[in-house]
N, CA, C and O atoms as a Maestro MAE file, in Angstrom:
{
 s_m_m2io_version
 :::
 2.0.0
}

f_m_ct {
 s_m_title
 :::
 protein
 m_atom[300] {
  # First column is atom index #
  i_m_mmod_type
  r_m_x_coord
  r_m_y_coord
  r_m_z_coord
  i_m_residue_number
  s_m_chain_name
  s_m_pdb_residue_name
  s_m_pdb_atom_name
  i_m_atomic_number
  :::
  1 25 -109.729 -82.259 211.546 1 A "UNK " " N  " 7
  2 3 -108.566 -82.834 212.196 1 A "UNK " " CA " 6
  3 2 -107.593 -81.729 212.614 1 A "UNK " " C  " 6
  4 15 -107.075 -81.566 213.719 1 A "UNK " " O  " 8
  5 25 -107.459 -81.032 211.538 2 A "UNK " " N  " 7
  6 3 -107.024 -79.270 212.526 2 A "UNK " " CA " 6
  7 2 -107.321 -78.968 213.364 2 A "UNK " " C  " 6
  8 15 -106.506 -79.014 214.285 2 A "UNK " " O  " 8
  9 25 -108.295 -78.599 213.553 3 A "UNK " " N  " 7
  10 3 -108.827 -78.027 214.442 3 A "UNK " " CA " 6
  11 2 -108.400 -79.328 215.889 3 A "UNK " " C  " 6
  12 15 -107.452 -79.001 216.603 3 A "UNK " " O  " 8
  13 25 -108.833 -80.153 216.086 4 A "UNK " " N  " 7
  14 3 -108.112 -81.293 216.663 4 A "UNK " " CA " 6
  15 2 -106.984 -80.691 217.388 4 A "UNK " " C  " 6
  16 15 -107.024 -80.249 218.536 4 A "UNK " " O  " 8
  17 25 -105.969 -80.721 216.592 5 A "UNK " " N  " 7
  18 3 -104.776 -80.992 216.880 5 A "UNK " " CA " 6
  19 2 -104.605 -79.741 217.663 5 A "UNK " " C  " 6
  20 15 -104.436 -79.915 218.870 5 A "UNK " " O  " 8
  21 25 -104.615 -78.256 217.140 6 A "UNK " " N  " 7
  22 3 -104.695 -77.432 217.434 6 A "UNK " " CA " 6
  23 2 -105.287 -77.289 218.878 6 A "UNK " " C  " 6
  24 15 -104.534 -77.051 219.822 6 A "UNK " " O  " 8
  25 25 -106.641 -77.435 219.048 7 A "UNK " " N  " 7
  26 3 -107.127 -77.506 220.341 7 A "UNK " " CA " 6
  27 2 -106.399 -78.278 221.473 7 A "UNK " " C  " 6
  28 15 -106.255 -77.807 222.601 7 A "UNK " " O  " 8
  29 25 -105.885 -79.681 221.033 8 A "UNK " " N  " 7
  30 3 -104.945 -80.234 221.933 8 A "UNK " " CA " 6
  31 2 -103.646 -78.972 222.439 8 A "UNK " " C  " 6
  32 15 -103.625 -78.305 223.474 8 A "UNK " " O  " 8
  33 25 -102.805 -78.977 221.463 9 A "UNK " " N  " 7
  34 3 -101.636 -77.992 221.747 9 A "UNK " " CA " 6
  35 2 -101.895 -76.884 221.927 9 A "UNK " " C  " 6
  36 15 -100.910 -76.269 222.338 9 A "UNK " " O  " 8
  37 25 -102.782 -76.277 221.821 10 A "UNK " " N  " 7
  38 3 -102.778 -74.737 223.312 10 A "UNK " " CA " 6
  39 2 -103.242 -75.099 224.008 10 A "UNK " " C  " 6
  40 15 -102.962 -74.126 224.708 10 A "UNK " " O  " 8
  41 25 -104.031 -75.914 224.893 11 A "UNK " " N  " 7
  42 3 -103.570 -76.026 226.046 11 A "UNK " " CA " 6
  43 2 -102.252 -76.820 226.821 11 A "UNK " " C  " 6
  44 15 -102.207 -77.279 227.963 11 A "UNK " " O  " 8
  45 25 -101.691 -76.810 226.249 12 A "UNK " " N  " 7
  46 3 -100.011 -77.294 226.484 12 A "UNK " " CA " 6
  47 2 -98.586 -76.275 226.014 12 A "UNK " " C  " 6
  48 15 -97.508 -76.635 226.489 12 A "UNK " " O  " 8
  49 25 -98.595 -75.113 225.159 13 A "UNK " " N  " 7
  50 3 -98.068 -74.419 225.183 13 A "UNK " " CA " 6
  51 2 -98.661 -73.041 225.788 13 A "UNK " " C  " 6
  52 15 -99.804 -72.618 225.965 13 A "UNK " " O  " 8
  53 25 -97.038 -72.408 226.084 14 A "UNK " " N  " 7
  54 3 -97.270 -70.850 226.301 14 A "UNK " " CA " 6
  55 2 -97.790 -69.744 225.313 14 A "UNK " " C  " 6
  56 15 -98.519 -68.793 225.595 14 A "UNK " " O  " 8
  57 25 -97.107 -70.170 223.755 15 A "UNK " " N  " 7
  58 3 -97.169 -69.405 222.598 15 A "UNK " " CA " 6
  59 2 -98.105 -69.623 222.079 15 A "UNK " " C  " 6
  60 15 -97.754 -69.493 220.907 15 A "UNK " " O  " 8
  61 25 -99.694 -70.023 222.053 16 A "UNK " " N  " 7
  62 3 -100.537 -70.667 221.233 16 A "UNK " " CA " 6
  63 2 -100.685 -69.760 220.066 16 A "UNK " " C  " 6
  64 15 -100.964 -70.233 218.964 16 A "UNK " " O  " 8
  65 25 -100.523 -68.534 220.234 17 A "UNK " " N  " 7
  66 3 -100.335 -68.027 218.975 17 A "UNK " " CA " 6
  67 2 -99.370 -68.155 217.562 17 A "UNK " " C  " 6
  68 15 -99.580 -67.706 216.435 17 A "UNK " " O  " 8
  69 25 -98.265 -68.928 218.079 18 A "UNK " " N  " 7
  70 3 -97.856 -69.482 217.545 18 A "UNK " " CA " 6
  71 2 -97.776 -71.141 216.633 18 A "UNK " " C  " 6
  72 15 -97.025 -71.667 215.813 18 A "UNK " " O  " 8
  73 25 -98.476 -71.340 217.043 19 A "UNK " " N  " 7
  74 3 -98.857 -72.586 216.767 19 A "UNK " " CA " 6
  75 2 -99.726 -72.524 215.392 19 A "UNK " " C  " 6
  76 15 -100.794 -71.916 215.318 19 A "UNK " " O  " 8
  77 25 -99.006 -73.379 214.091 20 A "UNK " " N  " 7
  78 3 -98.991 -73.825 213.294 20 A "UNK " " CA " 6
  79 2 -99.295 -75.185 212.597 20 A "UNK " " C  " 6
  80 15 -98.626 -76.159 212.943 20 A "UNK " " O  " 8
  81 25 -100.126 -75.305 211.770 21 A "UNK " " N  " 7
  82 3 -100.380 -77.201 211.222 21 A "UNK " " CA " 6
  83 2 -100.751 -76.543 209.918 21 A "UNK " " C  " 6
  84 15 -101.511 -75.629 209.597 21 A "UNK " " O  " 8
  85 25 -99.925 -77.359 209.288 22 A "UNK " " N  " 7
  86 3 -99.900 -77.672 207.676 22 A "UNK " " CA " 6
  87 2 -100.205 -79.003 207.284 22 A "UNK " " C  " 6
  88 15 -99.641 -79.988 207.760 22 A "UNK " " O  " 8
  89 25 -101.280 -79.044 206.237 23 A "UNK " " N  " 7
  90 3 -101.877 -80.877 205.714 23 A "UNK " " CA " 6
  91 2 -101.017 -80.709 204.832 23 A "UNK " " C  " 6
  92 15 -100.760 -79.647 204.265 23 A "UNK " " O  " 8
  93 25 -100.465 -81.863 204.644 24 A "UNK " " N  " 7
  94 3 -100.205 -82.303 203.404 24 A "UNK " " CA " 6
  95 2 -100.610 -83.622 202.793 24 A "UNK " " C  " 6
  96 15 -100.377 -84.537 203.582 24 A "UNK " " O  " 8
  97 25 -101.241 -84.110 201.432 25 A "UNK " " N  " 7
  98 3 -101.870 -85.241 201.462 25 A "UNK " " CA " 6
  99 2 -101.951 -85.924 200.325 25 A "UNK " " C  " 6
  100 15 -102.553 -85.544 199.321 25 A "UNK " " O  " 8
  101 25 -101.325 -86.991 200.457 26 A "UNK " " N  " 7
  102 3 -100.727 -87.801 198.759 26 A "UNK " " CA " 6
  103 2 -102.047 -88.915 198.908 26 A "UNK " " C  " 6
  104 15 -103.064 -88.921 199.601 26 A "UNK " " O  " 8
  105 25 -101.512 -89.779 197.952 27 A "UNK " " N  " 7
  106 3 -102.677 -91.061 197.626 27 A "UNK " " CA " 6
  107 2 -102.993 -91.736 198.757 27 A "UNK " " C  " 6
  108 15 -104.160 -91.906 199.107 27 A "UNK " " O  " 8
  109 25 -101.808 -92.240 199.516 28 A "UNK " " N  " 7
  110 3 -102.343 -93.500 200.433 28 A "UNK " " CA " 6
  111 2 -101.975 -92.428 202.317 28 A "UNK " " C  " 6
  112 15 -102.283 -92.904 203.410 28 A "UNK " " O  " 8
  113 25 -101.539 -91.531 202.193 29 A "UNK " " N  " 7
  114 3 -101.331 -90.836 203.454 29 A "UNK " " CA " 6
  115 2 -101.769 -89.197 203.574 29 A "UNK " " C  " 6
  116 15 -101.832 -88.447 202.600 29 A "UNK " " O  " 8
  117 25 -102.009 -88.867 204.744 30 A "UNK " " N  " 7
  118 3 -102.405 -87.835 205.127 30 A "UNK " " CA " 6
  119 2 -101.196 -87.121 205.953 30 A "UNK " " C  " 6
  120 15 -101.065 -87.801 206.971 30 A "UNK " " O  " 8
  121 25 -100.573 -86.414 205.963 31 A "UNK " " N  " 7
  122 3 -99.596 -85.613 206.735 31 A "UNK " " CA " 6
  123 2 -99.647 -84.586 207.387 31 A "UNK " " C  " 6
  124 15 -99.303 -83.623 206.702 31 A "UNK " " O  " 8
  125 25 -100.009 -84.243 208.749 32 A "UNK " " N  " 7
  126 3 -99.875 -83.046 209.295 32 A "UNK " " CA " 6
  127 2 -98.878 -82.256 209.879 32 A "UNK " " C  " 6
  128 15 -98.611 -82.692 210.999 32 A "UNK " " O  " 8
  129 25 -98.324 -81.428 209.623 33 A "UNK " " N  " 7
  130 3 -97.334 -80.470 210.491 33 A "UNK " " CA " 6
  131 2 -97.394 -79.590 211.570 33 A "UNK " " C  " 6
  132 15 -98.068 -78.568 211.696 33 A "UNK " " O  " 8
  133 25 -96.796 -79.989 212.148 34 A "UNK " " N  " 7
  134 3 -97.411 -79.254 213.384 34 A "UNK " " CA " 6
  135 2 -96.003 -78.416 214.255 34 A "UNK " " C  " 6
  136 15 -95.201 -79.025 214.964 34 A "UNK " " O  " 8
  137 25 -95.970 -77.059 214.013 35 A "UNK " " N  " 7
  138 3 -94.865 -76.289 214.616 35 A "UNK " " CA " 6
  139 2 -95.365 -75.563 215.449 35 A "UNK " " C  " 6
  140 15 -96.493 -75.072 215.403 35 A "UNK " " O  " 8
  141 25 -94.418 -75.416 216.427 36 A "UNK " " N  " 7
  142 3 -94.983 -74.694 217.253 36 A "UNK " " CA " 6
  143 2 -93.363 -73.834 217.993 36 A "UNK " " C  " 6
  144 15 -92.224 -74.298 217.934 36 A "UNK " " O  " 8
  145 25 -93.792 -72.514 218.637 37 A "UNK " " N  " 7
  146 3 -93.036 -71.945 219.129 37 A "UNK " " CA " 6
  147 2 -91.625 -72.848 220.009 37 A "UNK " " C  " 6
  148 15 -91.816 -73.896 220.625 37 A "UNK " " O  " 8
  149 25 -90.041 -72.063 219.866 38 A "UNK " " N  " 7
  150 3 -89.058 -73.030 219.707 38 A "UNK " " CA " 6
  151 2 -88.997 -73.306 221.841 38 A "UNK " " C  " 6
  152 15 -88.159 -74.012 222.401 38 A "UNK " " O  " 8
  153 25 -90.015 -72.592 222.492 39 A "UNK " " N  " 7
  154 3 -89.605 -72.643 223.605 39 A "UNK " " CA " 6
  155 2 -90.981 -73.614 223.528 39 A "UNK " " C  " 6
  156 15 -90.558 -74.694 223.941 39 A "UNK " " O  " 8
  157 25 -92.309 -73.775 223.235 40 A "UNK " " N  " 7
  158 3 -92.508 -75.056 223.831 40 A "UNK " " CA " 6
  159 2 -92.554 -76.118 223.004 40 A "UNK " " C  " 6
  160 15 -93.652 -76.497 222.597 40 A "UNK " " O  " 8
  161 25 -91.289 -76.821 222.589 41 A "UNK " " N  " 7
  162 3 -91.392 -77.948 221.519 41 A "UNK " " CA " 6
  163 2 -90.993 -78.583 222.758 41 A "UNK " " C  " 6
  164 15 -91.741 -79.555 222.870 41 A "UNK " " O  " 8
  165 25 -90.280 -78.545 223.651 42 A "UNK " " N  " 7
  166 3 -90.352 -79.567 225.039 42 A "UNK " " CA " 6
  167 2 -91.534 -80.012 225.611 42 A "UNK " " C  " 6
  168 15 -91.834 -81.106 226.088 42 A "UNK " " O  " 8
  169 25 -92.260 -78.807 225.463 43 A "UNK " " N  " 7
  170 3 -93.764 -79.416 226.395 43 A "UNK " " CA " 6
  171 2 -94.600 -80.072 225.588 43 A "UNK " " C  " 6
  172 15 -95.466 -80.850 225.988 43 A "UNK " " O  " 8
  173 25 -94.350 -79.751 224.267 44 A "UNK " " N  " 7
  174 3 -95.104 -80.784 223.410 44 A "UNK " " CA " 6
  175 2 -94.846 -82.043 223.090 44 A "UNK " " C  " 6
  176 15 -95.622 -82.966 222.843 44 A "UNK " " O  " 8
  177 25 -92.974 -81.978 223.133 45 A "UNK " " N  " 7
  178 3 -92.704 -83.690 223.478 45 A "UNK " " CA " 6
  179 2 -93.360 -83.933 224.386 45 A "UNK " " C  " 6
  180 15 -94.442 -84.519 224.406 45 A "UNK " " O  " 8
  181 25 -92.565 -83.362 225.505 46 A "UNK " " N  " 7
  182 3 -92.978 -84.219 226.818 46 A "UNK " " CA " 6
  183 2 -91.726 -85.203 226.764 46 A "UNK " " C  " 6
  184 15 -90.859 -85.443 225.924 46 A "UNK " " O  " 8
  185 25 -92.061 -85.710 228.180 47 A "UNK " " N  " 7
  186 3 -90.226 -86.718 228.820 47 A "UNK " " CA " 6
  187 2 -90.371 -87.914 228.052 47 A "UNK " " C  " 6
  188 15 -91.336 -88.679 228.061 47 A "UNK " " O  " 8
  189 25 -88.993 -88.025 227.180 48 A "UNK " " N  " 7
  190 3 -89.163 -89.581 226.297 48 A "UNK " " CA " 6
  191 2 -90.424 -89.527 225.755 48 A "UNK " " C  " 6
  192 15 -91.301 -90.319 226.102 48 A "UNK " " O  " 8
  193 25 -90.641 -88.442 224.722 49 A "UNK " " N  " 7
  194 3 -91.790 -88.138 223.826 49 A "UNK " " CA " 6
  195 2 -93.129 -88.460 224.306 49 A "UNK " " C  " 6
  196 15 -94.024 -88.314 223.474 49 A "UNK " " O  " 8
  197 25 -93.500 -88.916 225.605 50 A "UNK " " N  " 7
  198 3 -94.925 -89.361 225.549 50 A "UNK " " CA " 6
  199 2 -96.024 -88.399 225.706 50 A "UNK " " C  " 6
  200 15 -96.949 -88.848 226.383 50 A "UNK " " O  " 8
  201 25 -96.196 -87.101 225.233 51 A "UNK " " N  " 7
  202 3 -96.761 -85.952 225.365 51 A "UNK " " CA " 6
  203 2 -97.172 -86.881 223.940 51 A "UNK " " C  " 6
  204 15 -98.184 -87.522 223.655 51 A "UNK " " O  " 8
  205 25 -95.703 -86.590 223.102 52 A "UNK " " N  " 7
  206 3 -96.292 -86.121 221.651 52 A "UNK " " CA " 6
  207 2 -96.798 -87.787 220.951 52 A "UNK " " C  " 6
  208 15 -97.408 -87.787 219.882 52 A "UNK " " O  " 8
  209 25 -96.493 -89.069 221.627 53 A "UNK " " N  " 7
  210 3 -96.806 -90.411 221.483 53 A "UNK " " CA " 6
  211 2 -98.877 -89.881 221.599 53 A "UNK " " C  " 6
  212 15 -99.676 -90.010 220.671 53 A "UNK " " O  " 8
  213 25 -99.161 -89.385 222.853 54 A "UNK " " N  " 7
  214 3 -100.624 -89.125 223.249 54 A "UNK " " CA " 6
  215 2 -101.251 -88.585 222.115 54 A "UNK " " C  " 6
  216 15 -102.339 -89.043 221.767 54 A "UNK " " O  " 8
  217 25 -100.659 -87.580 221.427 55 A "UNK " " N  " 7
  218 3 -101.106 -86.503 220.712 55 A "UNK " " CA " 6
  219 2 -101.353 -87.338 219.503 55 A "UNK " " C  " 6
  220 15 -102.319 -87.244 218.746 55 A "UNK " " O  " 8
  221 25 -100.320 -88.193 219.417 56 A "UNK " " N  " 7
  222 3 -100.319 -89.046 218.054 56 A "UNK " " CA " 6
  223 2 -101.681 -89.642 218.181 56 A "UNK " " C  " 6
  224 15 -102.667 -89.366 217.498 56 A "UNK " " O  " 8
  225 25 -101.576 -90.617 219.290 57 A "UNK " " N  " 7
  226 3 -102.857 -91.602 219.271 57 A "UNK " " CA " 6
  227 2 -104.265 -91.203 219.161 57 A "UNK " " C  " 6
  228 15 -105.163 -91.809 218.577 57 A "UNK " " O  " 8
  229 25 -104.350 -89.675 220.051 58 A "UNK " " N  " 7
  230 3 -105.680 -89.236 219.613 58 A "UNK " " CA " 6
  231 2 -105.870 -88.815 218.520 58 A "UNK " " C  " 6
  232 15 -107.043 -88.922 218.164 58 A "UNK " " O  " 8
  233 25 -104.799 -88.098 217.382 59 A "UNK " " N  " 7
  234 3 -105.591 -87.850 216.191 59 A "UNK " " CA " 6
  235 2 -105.547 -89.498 215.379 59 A "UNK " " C  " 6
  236 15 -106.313 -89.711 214.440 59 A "UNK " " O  " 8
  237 25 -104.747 -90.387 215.780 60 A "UNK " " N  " 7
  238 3 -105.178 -91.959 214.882 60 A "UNK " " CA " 6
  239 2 -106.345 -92.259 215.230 60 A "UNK " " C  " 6
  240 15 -107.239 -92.570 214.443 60 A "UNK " " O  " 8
  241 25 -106.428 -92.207 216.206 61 A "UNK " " N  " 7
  242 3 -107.968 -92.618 216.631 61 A "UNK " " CA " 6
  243 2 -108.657 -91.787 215.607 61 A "UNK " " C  " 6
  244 15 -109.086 -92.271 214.560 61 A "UNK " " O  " 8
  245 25 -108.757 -90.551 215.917 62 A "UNK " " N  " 7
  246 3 -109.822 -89.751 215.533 62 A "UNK " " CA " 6
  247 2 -109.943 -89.446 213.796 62 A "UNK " " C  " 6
  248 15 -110.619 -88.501 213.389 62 A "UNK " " O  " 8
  249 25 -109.233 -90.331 212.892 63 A "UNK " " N  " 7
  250 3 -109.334 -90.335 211.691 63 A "UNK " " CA " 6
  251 2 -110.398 -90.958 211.075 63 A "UNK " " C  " 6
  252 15 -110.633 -92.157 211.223 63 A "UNK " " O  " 8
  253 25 -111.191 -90.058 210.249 64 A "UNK " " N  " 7
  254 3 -112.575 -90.396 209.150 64 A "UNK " " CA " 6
  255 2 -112.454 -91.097 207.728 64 A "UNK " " C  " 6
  256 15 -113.391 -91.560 207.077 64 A "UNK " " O  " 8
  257 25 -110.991 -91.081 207.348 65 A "UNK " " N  " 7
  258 3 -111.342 -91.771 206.058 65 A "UNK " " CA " 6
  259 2 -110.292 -93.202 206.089 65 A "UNK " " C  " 6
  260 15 -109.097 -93.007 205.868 65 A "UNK " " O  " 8
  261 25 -110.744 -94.535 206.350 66 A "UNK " " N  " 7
  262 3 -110.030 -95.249 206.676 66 A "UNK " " CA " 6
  263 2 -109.173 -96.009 205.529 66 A "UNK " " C  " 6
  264 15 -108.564 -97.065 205.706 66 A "UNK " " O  " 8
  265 25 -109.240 -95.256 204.291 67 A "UNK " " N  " 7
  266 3 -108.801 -95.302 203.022 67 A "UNK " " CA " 6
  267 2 -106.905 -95.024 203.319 67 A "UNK " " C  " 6
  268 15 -105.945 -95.660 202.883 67 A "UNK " " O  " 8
  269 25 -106.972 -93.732 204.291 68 A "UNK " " N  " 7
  270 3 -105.395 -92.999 204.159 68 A "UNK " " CA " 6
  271 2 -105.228 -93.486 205.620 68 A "UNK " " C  " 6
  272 15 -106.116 -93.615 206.462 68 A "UNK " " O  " 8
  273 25 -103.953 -93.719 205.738 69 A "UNK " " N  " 7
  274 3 -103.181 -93.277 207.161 69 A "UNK " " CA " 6
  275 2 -102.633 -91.973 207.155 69 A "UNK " " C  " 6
  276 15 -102.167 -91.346 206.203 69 A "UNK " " O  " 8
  277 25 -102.752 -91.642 208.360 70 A "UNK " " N  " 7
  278 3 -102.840 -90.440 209.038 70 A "UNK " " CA " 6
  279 2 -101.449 -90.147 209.737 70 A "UNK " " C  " 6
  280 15 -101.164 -91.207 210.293 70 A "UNK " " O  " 8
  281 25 -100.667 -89.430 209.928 71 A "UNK " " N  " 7
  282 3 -99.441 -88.994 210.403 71 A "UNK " " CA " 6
  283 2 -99.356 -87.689 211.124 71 A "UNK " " C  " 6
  284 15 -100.041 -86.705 210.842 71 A "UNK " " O  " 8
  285 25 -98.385 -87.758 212.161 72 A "UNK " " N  " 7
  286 3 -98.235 -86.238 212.817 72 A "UNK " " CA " 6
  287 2 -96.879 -85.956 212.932 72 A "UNK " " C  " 6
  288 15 -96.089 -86.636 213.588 72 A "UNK " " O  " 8
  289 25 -96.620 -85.010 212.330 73 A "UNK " " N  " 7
  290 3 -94.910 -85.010 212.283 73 A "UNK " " CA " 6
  291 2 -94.437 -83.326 213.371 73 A "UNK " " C  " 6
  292 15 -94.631 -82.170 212.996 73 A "UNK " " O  " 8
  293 25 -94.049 -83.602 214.199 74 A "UNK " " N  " 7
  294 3 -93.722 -82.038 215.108 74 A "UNK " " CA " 6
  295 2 -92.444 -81.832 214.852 74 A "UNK " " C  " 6
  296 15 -91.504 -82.613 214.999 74 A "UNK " " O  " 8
  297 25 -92.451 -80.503 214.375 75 A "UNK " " N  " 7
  298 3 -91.305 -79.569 214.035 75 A "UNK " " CA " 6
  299 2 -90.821 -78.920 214.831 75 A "UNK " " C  " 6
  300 15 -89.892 -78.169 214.535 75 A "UNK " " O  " 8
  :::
 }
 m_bond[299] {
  # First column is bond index #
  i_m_from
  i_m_to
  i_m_order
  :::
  1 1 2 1
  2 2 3 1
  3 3 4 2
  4 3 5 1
  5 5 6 1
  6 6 7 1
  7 7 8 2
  8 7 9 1
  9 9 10 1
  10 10 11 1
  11 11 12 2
  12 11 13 1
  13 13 14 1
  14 14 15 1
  15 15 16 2
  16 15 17 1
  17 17 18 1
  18 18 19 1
  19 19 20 2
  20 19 21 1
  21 21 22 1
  22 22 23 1
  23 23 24 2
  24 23 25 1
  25 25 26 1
  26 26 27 1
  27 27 28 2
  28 27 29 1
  29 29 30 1
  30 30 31 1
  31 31 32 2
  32 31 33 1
  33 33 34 1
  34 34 35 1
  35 35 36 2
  36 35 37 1
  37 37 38 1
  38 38 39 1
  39 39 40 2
  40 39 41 1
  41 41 42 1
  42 42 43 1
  43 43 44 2
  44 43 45 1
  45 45 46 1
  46 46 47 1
  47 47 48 2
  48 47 49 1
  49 49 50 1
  50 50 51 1
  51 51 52 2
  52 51 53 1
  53 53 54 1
  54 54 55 1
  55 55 56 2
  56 55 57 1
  57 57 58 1
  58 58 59 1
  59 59 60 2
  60 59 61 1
  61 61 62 1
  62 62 63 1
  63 63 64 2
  64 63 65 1
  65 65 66 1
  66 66 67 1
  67 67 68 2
  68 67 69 1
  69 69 70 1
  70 70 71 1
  71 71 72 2
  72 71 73 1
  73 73 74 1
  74 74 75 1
  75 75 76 2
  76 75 77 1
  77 77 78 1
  78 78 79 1
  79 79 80 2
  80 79 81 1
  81 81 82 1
  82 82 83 1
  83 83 84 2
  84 83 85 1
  85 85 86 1
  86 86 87 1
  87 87 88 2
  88 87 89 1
  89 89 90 1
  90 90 91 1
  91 91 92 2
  92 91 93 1
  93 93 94 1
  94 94 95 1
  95 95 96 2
  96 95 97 1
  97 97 98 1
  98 98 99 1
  99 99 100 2
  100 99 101 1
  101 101 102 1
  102 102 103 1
  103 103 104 2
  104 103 105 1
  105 105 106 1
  106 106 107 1
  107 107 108 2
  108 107 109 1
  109 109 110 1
  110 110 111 1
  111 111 112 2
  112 111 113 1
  113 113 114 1
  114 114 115 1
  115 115 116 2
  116 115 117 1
  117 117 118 1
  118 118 119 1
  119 119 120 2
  120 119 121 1
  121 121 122 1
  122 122 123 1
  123 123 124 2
  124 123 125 1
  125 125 126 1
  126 126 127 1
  127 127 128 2
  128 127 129 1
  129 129 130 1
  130 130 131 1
  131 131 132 2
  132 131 133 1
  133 133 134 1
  134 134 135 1
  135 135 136 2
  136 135 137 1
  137 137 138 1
  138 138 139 1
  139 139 140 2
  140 139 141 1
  141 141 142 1
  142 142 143 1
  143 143 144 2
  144 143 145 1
  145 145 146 1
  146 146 147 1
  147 147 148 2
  148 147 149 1
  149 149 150 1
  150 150 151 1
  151 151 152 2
  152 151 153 1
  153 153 154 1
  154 154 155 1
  155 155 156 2
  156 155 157 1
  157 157 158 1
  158 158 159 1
  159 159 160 2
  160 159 161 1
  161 161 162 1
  162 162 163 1
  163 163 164 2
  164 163 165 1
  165 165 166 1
  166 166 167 1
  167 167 168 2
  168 167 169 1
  169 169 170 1
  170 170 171 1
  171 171 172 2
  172 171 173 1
  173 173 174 1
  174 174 175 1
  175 175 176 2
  176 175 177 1
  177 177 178 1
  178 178 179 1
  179 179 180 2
  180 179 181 1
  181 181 182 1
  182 182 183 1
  183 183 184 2
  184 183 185 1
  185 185 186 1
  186 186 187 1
  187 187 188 2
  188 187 189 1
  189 189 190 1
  190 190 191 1
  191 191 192 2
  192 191 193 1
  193 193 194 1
  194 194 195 1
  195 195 196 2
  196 195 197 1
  197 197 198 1
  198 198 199 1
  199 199 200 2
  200 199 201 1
  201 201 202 1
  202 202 203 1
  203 203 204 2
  204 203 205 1
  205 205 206 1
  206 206 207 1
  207 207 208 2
  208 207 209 1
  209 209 210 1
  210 210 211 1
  211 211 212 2
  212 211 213 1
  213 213 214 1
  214 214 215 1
  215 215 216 2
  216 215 217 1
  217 217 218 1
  218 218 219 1
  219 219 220 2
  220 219 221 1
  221 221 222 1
  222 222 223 1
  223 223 224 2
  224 223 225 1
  225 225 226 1
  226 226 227 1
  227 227 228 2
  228 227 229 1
  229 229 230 1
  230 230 231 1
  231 231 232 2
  232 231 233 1
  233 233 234 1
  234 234 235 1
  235 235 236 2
  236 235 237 1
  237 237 238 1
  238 238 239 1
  239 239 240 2
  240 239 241 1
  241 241 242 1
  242 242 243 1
  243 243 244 2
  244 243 245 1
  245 245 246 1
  246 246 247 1
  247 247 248 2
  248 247 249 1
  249 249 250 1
  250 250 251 1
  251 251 252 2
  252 251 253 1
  253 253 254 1
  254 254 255 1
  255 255 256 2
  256 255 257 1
  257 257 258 1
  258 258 259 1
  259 259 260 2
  260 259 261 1
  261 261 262 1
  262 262 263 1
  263 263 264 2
  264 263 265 1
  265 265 266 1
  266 266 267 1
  267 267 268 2
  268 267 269 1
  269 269 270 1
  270 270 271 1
  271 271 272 2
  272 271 273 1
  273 273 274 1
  274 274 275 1
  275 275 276 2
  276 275 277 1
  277 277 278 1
  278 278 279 1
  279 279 280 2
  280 279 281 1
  281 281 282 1
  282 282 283 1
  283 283 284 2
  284 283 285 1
  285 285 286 1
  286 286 287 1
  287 287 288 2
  288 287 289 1
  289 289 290 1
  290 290 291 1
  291 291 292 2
  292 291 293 1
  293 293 294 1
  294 294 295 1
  295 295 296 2
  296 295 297 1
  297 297 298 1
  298 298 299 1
  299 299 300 2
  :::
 }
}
């Protein structure tokens, strides 16, 4: 699912080297973090968030253990 997310957001930022995801993961949820350089946190929203709404839906979709919900939180 890293790898995922990751692959989505460089091709949408300038800094991909910058780009960061941290799991974090309790009993009933899965949490990912996802930072990325402070000049493209716009392009990763996107206008009235629907960049980062997209980004959401493909990693919900793309979740394997239907035990946890899955979360994407951008920093």
């Amino acid at each position: 699912m890293k790898a995922l997310i990751e692959s989505i957001v460089t091709s949408l930022v300038d800094h991909p080297e910058d780009i960061v995801v941290a799991k974090t993961e309790e009993e009933t949820k899965i949490v990912y973090h996802l930072t990325v350089n402070q000049e493209d946190v716009g392009k990763v929203i996107g206008k009235n968030g629907r960049i980062a709404k997209a980004i959401r839906t493909v990693v919900y979709a793309a979740k394997t253990d239907a035990k946890k919900r899955i979360y994407l939180d951008i920093m």
